[in-house]
N, C-alpha and C positions, 0 to 999 in steps of 0.2 A: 891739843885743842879740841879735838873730836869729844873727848872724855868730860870734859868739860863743856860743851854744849848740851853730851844726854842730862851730866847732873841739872843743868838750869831746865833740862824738859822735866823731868823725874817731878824738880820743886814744884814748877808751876803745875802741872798736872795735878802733884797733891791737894795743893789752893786750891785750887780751880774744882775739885771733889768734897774738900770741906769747908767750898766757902757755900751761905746759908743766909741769902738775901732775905734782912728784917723787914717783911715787906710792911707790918703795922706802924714802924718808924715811918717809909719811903710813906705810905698814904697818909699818914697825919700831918709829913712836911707839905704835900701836894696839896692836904687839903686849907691846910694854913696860907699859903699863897695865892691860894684859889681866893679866899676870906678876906684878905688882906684888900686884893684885886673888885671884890663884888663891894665890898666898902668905900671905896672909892667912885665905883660907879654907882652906888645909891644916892648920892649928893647932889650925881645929876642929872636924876633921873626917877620918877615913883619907880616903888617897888612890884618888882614880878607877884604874877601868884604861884601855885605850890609845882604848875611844869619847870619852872627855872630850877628849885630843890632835885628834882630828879634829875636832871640835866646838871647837874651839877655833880652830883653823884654817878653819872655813868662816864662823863668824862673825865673823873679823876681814877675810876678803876682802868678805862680805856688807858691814861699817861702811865699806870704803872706796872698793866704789861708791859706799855713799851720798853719801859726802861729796863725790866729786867730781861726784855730779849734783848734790848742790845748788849747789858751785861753779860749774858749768855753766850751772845756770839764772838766776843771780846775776847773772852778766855778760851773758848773753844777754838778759834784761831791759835791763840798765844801757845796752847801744847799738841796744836796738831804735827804729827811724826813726819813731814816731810820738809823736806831740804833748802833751806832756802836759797844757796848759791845755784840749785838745780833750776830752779825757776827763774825764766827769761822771758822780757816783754819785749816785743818788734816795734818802732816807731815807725812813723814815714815823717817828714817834710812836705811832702804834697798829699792835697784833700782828695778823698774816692771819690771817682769817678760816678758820675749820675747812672744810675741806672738805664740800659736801654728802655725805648718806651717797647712792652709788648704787645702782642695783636690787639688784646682787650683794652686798652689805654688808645688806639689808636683813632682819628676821627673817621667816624665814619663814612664809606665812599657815597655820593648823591645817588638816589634812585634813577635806576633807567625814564627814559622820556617814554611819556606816554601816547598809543595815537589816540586823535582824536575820537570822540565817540560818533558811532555810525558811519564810520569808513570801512566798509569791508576790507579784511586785510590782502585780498585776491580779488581781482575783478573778475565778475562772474565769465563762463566763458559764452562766446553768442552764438547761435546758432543750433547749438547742442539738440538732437532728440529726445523729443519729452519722454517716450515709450523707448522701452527695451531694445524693442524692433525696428532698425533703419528701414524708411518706405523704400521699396523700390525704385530705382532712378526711371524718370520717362523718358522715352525716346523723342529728342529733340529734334527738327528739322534739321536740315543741314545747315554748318556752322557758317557765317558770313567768312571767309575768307581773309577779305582785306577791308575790313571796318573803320570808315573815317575816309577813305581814299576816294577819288572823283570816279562817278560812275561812268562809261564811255559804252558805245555800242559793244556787241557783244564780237563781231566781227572784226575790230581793233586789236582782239586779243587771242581769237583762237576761233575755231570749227570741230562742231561733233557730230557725229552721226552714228545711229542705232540698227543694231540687225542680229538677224538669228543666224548663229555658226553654222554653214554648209557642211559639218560635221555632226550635227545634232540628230536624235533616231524618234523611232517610235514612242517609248518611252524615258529617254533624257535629253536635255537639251541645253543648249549655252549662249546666252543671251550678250551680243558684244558691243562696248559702247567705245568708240575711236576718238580719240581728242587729240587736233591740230594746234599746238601751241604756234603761234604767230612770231612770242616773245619770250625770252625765260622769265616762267611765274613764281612767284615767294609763294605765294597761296592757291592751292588746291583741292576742291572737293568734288567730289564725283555720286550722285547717288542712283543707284539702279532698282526698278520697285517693277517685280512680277508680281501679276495680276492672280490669284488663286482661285481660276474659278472652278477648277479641281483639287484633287490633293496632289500639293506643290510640295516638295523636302529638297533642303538645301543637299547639294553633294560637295561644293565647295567653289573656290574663286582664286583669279589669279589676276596681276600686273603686270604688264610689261617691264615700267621702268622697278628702280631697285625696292624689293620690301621691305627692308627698314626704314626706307623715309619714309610710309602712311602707315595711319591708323588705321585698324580694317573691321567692322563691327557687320553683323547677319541678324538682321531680328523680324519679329511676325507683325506687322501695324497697319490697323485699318482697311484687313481683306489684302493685303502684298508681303509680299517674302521681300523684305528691303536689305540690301545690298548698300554698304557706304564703306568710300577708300578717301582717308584725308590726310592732306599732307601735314608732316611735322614741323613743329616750329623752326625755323634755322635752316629747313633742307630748299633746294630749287629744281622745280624741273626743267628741263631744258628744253628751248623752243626745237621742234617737231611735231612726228605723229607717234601716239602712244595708246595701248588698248587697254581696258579695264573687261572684265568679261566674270558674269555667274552663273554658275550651272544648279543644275537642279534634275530631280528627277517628275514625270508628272504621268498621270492616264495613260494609254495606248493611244494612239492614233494622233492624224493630224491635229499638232496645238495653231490654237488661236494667240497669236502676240499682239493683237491691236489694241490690247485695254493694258501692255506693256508702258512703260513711262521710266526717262531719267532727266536727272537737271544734272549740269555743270557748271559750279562757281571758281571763278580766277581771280583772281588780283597781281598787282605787281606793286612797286613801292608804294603808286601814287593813283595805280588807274585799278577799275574793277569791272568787273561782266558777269553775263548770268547768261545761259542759254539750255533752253529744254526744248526736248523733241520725243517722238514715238520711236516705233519696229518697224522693219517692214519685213516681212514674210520674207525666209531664204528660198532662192533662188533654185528651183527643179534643174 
């Protein structure tokens, strides 16, 4: 069977090498039908001018390549050497599957929302310094205490008195200011102001009650070496007596403390007081 399929390759091959398409016949049938066809549409219709001729002429060379490629491909098929029980074709029953959509097929996502125009995207911050350089803080009076609370005499809530430490010498001295709380206070300020009318320099200061409850600040304002102890928020002192005291060093000889000055503010939850006085000269 084998021997007898090469001879049918063998024959057709031969043909298929000495066959020798007349192609003068194939173009005078083509043109003849073409002829046949343009006669029939002249009857209903005037005649073309000389582009129809040429078009007539290009499409009947154009029909007779074709035809001799497919005659060409015809037999080229018929004695090509390969097998044909080799050659298998896959069917399916069911239709392929659509293609995924990819990224570029897909729609595209809405633009981000926009803000409005002339909304800053930060609110500026307030307060800020213009310049490089933060001004210096002033030294503010002493703080109100208990702000909002009913004012009462100052004797309702405590007693202070001023004096210069019987330990004090020629040249240092410690200025003591005593505060009788009546009541336990939420709010406490204490300011103590030497007079400089020498050269006054702080040496330092001290509390009786605990020093983590006050804020304690030394500064130069207004001709006095100011001296301030204020209580912290949350803390309480407890009704007694309690001393504040600042030292200093100053000239030789006996000081003068009468141009000496303190205030004391208090409060409690609901009541407040104020009470200032002078020194009076310690005791020989």
């Amino acid at each position: 069977m084998r021997d007898d399929d090469n001879d049918v390759r063998r024959k057709l091959r031969g043909a298929a090498e000495a066959h020798r398409p007349d192609r003068e016949r194939m173009l005078a049938r083509v043109e003849r039908g073409m002829a046949g066809r343009e006669r029939t549409e002249r009857r209903a219709r005037p005649p073309r001018g000389s582009g129809a001729s040429w078009l007539r002429v290009v499409t009947a060379t154009a029909a007779v390549a074709g035809v001799c490629a497919v005659a060409g491909y015809g037999v080229a098929s018929a004695v090509r050497g390969e097998d044909p029980d080799a050659r298998s074709v896959a069917t399916s029953s069911t239709p392929d599957a659509p293609p995924a959509a990819s990224e570029h097929s897909r729609a595209p996502a809405p633009p981000p929302p926009r803000e409005p125009a002339g909304t800053p995207a930060t609110p500026p911050a307030s307060g800020a310094p213009k310049s490089g350089k933060p001004s210096p803080p002033a030294d503010p009076p002493p703080a109100d205490p208990s702000r909002g609370a009913r004012t009462v005499p100052a004797a309702e809530l405590l007693w202070a008195d001023g004096s210069i430490d019987p330990g004090s010498s020629t040249y240092w001295s410690q200025s003591d200011i005593t505060v009788k709380a009546k009541k336990p206070l939420t709010a406490l300020a204490v300011e103590l102001r030497v007079a400089r009318g020498g050269e006054v320099a702080d040496t330092g200061n001290w509390r009786s009650l605990t020093a983590a409850d006050f804020d304690v600040t030394v500064t130069e304002r207004g001709g006095f070496l100011v001296y301030r102890w204020t209580l912290r928020a949350g803390r309480t002192v407890p009704a007694g007596e309690h001393v504040f005291a600042g030292q200093y060093n100053h000239p030789g000889g006996a000081r003068d403390a009468h141009g000496d000055r303190y205030t004391v503010r208090a409060g409690t939850g609901d009541e407040r007081a104020e009470w200032k006085g002078d020194f009076a000269p310690s005791a020989d």
